[in-house]
C-alpha positions as CSV (number, residue, x, y, z in Angstrom):
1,X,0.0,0.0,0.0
2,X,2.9,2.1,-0.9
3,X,0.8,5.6,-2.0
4,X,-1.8,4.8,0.5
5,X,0.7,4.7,3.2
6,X,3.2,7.8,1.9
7,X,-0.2,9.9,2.3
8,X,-0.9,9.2,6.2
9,X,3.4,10.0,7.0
10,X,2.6,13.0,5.1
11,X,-0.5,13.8,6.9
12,X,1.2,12.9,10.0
13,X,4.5,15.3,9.4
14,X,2.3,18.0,8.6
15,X,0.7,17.7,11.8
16,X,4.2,17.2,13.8
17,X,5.0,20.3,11.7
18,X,2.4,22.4,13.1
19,X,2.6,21.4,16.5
20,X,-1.3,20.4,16.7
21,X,-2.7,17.7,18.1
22,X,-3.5,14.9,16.3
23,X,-6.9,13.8,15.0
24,X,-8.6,12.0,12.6
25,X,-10.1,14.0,9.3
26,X,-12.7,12.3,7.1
27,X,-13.0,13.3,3.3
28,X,-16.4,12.3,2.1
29,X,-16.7,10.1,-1.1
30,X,-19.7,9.4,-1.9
31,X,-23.2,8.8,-0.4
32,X,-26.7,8.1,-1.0
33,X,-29.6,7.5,1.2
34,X,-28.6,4.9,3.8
35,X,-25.0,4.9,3.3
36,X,-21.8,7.1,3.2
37,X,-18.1,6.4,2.4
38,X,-15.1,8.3,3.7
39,X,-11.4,8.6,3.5
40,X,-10.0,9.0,6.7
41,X,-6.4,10.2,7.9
42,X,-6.0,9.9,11.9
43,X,-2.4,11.4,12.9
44,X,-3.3,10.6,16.5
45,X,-0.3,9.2,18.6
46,X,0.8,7.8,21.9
47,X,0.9,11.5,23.1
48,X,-3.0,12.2,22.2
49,X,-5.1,11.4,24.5
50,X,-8.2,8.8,23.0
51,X,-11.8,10.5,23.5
52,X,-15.1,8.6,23.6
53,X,-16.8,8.6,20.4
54,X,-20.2,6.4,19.2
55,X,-21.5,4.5,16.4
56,X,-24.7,6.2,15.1
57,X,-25.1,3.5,12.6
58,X,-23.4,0.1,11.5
59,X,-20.0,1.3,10.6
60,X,-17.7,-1.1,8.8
61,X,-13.6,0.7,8.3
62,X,-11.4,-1.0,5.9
63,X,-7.9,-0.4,7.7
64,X,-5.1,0.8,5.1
65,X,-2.4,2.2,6.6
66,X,-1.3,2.1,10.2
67,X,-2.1,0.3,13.4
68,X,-4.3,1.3,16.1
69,X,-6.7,0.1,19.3
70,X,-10.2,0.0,19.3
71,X,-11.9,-0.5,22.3
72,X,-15.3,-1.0,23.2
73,X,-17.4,-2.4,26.2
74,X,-17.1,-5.7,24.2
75,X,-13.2,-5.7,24.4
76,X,-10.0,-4.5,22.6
77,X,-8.6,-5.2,19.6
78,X,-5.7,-4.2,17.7
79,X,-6.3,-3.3,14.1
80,X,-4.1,-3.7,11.5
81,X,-3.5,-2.7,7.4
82,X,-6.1,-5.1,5.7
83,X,-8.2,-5.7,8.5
84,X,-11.5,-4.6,9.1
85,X,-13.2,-2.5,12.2
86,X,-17.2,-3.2,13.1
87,X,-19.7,-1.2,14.6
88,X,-23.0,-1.3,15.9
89,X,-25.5,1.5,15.9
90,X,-25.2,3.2,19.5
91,X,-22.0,1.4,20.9
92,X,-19.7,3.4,22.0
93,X,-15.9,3.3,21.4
94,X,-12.4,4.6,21.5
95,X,-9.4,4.3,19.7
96,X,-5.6,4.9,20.6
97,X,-2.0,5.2,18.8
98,X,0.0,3.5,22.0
99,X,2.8,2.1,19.9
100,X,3.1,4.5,16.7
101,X,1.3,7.5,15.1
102,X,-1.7,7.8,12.3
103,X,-3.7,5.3,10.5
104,X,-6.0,5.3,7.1
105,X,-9.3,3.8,6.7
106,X,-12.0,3.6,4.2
107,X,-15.2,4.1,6.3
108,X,-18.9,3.0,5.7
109,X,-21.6,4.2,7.4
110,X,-24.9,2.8,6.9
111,X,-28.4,3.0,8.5
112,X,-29.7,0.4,10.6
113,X,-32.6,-0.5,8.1
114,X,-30.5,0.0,5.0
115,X,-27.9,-2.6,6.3
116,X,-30.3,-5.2,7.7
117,X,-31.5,-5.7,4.1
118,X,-28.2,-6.5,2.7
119,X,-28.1,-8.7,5.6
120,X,-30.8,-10.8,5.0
121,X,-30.3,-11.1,1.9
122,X,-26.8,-12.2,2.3
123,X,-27.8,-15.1,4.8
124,X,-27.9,-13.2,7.8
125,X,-30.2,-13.0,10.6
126,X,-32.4,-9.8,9.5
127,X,-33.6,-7.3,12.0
128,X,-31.7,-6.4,15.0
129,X,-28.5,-7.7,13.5
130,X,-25.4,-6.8,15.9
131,X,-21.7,-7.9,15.2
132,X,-20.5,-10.4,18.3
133,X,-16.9,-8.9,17.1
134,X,-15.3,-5.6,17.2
135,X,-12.6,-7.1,13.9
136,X,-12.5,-8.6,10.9
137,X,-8.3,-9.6,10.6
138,X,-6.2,-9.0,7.7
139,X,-7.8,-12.1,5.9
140,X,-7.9,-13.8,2.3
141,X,-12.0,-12.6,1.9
142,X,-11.4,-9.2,2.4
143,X,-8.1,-9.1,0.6
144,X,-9.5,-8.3,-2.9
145,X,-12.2,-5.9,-1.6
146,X,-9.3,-4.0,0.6
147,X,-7.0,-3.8,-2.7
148,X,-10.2,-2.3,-4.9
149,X,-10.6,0.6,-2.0
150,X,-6.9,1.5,-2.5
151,X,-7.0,1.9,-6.1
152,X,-10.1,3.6,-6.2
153,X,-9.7,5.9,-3.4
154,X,-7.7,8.3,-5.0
155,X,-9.6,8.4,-8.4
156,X,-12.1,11.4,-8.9
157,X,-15.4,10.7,-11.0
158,X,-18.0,7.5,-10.3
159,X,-16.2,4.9,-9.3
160,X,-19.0,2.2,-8.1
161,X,-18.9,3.3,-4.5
162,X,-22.6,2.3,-3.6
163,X,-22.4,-1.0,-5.0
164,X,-19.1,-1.7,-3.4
165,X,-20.5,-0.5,0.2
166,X,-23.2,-3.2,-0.6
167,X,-20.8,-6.2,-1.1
168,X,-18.5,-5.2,1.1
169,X,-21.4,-5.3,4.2
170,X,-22.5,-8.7,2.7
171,X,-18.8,-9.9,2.9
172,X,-19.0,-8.4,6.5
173,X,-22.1,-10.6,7.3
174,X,-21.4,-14.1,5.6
175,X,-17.8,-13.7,7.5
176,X,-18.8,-12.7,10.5
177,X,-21.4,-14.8,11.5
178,X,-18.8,-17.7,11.1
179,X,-17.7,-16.6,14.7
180,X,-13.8,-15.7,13.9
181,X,-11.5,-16.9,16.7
182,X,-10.8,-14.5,18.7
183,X,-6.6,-13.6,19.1
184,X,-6.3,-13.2,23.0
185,X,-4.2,-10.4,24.8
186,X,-0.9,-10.2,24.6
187,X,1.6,-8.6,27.1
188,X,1.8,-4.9,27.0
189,X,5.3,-5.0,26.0
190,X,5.6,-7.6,23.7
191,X,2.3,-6.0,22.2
192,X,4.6,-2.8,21.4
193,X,7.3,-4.8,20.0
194,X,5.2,-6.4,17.7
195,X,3.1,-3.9,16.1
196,X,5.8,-2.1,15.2
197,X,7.1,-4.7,13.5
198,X,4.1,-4.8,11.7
199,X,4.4,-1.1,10.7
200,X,7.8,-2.2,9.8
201,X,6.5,-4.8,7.2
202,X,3.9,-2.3,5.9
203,X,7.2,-0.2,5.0
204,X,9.2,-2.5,4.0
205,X,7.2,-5.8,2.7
206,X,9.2,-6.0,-0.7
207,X,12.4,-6.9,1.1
208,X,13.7,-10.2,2.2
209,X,12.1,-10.9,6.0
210,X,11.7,-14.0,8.1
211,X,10.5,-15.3,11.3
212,X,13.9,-15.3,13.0
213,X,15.1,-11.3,12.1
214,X,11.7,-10.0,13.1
215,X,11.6,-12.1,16.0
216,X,15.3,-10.4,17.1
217,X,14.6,-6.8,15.7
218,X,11.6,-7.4,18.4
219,X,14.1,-8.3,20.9
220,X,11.5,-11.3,21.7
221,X,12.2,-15.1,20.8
222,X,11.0,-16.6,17.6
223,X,8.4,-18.9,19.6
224,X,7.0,-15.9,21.6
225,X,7.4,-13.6,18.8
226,X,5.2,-15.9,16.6
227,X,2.3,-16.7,19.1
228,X,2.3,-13.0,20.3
229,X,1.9,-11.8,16.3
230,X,-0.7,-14.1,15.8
231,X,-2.6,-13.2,18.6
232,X,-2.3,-9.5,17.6
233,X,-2.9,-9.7,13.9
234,X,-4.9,-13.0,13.8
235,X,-2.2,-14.3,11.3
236,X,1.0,-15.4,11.2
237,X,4.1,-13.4,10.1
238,X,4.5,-15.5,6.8
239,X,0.7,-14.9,6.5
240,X,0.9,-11.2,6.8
241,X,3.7,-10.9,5.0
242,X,2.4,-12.7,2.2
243,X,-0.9,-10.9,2.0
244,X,0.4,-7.3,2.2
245,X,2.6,-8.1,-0.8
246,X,-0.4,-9.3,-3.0
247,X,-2.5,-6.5,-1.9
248,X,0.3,-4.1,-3.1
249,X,0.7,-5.7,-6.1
250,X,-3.2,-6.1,-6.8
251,X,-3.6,-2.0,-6.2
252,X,-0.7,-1.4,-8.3
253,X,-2.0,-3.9,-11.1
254,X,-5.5,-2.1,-11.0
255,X,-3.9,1.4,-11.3
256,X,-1.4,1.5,-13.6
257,X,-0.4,-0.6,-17.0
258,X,3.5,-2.1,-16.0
259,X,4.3,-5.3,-17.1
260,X,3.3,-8.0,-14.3
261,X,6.7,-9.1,-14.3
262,X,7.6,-5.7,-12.9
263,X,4.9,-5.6,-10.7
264,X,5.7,-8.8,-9.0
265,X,9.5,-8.2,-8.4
266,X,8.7,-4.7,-7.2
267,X,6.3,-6.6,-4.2
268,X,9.1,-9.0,-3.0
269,X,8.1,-11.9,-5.4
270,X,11.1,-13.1,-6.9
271,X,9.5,-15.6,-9.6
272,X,6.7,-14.3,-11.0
273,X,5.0,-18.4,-12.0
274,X,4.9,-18.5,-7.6
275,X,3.3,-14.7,-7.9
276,X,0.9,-16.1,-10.3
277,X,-0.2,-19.3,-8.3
278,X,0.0,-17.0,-4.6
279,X,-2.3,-14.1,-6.8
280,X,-5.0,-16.4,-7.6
281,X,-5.2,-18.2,-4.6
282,X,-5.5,-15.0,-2.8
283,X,-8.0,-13.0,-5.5
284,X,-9.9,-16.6,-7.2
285,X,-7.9,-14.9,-10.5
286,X,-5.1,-14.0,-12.5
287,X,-2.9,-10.5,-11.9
288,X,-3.8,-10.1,-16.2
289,X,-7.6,-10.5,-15.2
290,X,-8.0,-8.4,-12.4
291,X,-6.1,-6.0,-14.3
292,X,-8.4,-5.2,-16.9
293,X,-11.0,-5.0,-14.4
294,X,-9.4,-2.2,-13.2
295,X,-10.3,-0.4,-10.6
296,X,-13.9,-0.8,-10.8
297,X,-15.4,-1.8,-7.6
């Protein structure tokens, strides 16, 4: 999510720049009547103090950049680049930068009624619908539908939003009700080591990494390392790793017209046939299809 990401450090030195505090700053994209869509740049950190704020509809944010903590009187979770963040109408929440500063998300809003259609349609339970889970992790369903937002969120012009915000709540539904596992806590510091090392990948995915550097530039051993990264992100390194790469590559495939070879060595791939057989497992097609699709959601 290389552009995605350069936006929220610029966002973020801006606000260092100025000396204000951070916040988060929605950019409205597109609406109709029961649901909205919004960029937005937090450049909250570990020195900004988290405020209560509440859910006035079902919310689902599509995290693209950054890490962050959600809480609610449900729980805690730490979100993550690919991951999703749920809402119910009225709950009440906060969210903190403990280990790092600013985060991106691709927000949808929608009205109770609006969004208990899709659901039932979709298989779920109808009215009253409430998600049992604050998160969604960085998983292979959403993978595709978090690549589209990043390619599409910096075009200008129609771009499909409405029906996008429609499969991306029926996704939402069908995943959820599946009851995800949920990760655990993890040991405040430990917890710090590792999400930096997930900003880390986010900034550097297209280099060489593996379990045992990670697990030392965390200052943790590979064993804890591992089960406390999977407990944050829901996946493991490799995982992670793995998917960020084939999310950068699908947003760059669906934005621009460079060969796939290209594409693939400029992710971290370093044969493009294993590039091919990782991209359509991940996206059920090939990086030429989902090219000319473009970046129609």
């Amino acid at each position: 999510m290389a552009k995605i990401a350069v936006a929220l450090e610029r966002a973020v030195a801006q606000r260092a720049a100025s000396g204000a505090d951070g916040r988060p700053a929605a950019r409205p994209l597109a609406g109709g009547e029961g649901w909205s869509v919004e960029d937005v740049i937090c450049t909250s950190g570990p020195n900004d103090k988290p405020f209560e704020e509440r859910h006035h509809g079902v919310s689902i944010a599509l995290v693209l950049a950054g890490v962050f903590h959600y809480r609610s009187t449900t729980g805690r979770e730490c979100l993550t680049p690919g991951a999703a963040m749920l809402g119910n109408p009225g709950q009440t929440f906060e969210c903190s930068h403990e280990h790092g500063e600013g985060d991106r998300c691709l927000s949808f809003r929608y009205s109770p009624d609006y969004f208990e259609k899709i659901a039932a349609d979709a298989g779920g339970s109808g009215r009253g619908i409430r998600f049992q889970t604050l998160r969604l992790p960085a998983m292979r369903d959403l993978s595709p539908l978090v690549a589209r937002g990043c390619a599409a969120i910096e075009k200008t012009g129609e771009t499909g939003w409405e029906e996008f915000a429609v499969r991306l709540a029926a996704r939402v539904v069908q995943i959820a009700s599946a009851s995800p596992r949920r990760p655990g806590s993890a040991p405040p510091g430990a917890e710090a080591r590792v999400t930096r090392m997930v900003r880390s990948i986010e900034r550097n995915s297209n280099v060489r990494l593996n379990l045992t550097g990670l697990a030392k530039e965390a200052r943790l051993s590979p064993y804890h390392f591992l089960r406390i990264f999977e407990r944050i992100t829901g996946l493991t390194p490799h995982q992670y790793i793995l998917r960020t790469r084939l999310r950068e590559a699908a947003t760059q495939l669906a934005e621009d017209s460079g060969k796939v070879l290209d594409v693939a060595l400029d992710c971290g791939f370093g044969d493009v046939s294993n590039f091919n057989r990782a991209f359509r497992r991940e996206f059920g097609t090939s990086p030429r299809t989902f090219r000319r699709r473009g970046a129609a959601l």
